[in-house]
N, C-alpha and C positions, 0 to 999 in steps of 0.2 A: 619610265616617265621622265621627260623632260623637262628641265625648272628654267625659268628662265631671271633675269636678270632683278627683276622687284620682288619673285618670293625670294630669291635669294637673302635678298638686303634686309628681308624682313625674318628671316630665319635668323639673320646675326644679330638682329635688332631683339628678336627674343630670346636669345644665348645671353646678352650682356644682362639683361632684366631677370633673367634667372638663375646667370650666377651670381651676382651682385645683391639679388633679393632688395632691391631699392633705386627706382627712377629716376634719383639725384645721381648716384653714382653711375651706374649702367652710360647716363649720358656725359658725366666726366670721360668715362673713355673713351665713348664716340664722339665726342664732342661736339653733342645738338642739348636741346636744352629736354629737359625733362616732360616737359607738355607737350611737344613735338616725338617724344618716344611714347608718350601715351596714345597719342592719337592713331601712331604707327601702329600699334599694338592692335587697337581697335578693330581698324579696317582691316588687319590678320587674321583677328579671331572672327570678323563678318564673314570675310572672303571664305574659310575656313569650315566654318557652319560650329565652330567649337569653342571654349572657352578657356585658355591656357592659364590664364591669373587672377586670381582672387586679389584684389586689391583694396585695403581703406585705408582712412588718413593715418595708420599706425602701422600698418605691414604692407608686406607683399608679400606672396604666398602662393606657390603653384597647385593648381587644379590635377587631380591622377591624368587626366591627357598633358597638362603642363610638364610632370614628370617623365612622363615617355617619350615623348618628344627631345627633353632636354639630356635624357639618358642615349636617347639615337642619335645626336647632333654633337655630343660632345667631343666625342675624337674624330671622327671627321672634320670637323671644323677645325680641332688641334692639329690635325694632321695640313690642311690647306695652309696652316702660319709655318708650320714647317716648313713646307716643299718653297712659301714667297721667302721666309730668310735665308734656304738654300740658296735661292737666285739672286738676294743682294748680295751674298757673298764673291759672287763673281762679278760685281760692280768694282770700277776704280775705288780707292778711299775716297778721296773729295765726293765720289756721287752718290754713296751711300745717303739713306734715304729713313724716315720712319721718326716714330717718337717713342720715349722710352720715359714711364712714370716710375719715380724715385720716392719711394716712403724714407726719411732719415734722419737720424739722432742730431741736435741740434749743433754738437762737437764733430760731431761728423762731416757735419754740411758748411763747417766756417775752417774748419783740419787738414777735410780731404778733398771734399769741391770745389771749395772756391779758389786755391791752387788751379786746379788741373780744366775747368770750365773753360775757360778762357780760350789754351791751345786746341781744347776739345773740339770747338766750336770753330776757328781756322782752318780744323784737318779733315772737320765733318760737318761744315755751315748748312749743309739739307736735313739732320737727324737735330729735331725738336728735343728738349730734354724739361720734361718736367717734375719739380722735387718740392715735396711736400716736407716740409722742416717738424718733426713733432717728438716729442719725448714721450709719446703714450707708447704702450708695446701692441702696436695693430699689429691685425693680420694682414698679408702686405694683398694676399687676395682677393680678400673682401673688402680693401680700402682702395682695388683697383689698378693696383702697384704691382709693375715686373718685377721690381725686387726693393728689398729695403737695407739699410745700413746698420748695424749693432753693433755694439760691443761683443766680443767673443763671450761663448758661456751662457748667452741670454736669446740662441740663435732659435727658434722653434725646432725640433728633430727630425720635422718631417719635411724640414727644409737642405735644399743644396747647398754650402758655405762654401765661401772662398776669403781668403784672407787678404787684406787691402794694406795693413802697416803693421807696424812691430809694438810690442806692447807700450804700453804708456805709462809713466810716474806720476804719480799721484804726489802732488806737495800742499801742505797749510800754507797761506800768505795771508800776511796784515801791513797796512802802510805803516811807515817810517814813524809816525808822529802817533799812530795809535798803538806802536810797539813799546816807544818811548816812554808814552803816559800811564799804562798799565803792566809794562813789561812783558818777555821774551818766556812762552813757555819752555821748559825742557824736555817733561816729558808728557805725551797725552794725556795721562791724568790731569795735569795743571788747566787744561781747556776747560777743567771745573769753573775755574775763575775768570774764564772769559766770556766774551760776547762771541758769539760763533755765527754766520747767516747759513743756516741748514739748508738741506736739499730735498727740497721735495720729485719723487720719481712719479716716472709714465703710469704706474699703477695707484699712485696717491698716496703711499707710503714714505715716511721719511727715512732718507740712505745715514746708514751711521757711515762715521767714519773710520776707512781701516787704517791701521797700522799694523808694519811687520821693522821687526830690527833681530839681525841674528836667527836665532827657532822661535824668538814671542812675536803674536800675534795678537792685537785688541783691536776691540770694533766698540766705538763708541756713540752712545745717542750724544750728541755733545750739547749744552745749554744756548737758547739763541731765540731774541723774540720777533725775528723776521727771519722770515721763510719763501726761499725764490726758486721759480723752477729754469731763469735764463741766466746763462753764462754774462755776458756781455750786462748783463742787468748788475749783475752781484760782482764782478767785478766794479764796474764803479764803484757801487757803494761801500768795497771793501777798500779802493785807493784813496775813499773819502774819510775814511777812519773809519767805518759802519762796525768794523768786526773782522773776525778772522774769517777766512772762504776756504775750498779745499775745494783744486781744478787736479786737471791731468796739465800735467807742467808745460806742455806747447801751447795751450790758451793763454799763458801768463807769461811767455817769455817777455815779448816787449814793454810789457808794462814792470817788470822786473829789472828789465834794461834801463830803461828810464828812470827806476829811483822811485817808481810808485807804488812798490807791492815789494815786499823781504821773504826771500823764504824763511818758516821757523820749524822744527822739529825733521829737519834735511835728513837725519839719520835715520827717521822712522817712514821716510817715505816708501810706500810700497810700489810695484807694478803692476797692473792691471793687464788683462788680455787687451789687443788690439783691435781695428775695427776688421769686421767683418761685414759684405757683402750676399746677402742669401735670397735663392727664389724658388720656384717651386721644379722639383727634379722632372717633375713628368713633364715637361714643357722644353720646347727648344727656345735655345739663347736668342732672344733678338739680336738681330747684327749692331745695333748701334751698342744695347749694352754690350757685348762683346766687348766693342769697340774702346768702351771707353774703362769696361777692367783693365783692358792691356795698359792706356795711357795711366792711368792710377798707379798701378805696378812698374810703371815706366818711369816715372817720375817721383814714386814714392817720395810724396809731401811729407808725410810722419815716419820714416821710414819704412824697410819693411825685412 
């Protein structure tokens, strides 16, 4: 049987809607709007004589032909992204081509991106790059995402990792005048007596803080009545005398430089795993991200 070029389009149109399970996202990928892939839908399941999705205003949900269908299409269609990013491969650099969505840690995307974006974008101005900034722990493919960005240790298992920089220090910093006024901890216990702006993580949980000095290790809930989940947020407010903050030490170098931010408890600062790169193994590498692990590794902004 011969298919020709509109069931096609609409065979992919209902791959995205059944992986995705939601007509917001499905049309992020495609990049049509979400009423425009319902209607598609539609006229597929007319054309069709059959009914591939249950849909109301809370789910979306495949019908048993929905399931078979999407069980028959799935590596075929993974196999057809393969064989087109075999053929970008054998594009010049500059002509490379495609767009590549970025799910990524919000240190990640100011650490390791926005370094390396720039030349990215000179050596491959036709590949699109889209990066969603988020501290939640998505899954990067159900949020739609070729791949996402983490810290090591936090990577899903049933993901592909590659390593992007070298681990990270972790340091407490307070500005000059609110070290002054209430004094210099010594040791983590002393953050007893401080104001501290906690961390809240992607899962809603508050991150204690670690320390390690020597073989001791502690991990502290530390006191603190403001609670931020952005860097750039809590940095201010720590230059401003808010409290003491606890970054990975290359978010606070310049403001350190500057005389804005001290480090305090420098002997107990620990390292952290570094960021990590992951996507899913049964899939081939789009050529763009390829392209721009290599520059990452290239350039190694955080080291590596």
């Amino acid at each position: 049987m011969r298919i020709n070029r509109t069931e096609l389009a609409d065979l992919g149109t209902f791959l995205a809607i059944a992986r995705h399970r939601s007509f917001r996202r499905a049309g992020l990928e495609l990049g049509v709007s979400a009423s425009a892939l319902s209607h598609a839908l539609k006229a597929m399941e007319a054309r069709l004589g059959v009914r591939l999705i249950n849909r109301t205003s809370r789910s979306v949900t495949l019908t048993a032909a929905g399931e078979d269908l999407l069980a028959s299409l799935d590596a075929p269609f993974a196999a057809i992204g393969s064989a087109l990013d075999v053929l970008n491969r054998h594009r010049e650099p500059m002509k490379a081509t495609g767009r590549i969505r970025l799910n990524v840690l919000e240190h990640a995307s100011t650490l390791l991106l926005a370094p390396v974006l720039p030349l990215f974008h000179e050596r491959h101005p036709h590949v699109e790059v889209d990066v969603r900034v988020s501290n939640d722990l998505l899954d990067v493919v159900d949020a739609g995402a070729d791949a996402g960005i983490r810290y090591g240790g936090t990577v899903p298992q049933d993901m592909v990792a590659q390593r992007l920089s070298a681990d990270l220090r972790w340091v407490v910093v307070g500005a000059p005048a609110y070290l002054d006024r209430l004094g210099t901890p010594e040791h983590p216990r002393d953050l007893a007596a401080h104001r501290c702006l906690r961390i809240r993580l992607g899962d809603d949980s508050l991150y204690r803080w670690e320390f390690e000095r020597a073989d001791e290790q502690i991990a502290i809930d530390v006191p603190g009545v403001v609670t931020i989940d952005n860097t750039q947020f809590a940095i201010s407010v720590a230059a401003a005398g808010g409290g003491l903050a606890y970054f990975p030490q290359p978010c606070v170098e310049s403001a350190i430089a500057r005389g804005e931010l001290r480090v305090v408890l420098a002997d107990w600062a620990p390292s952290g795993p570094g960021f990590h790169i992951y996507y899913p193994g049964r899939r081939q590498l789009p050529t763009g991200l390829r392209l721009l692990i290599d520059l990452i590794r290239e350039m190694q902004p955080v080291g590596l």
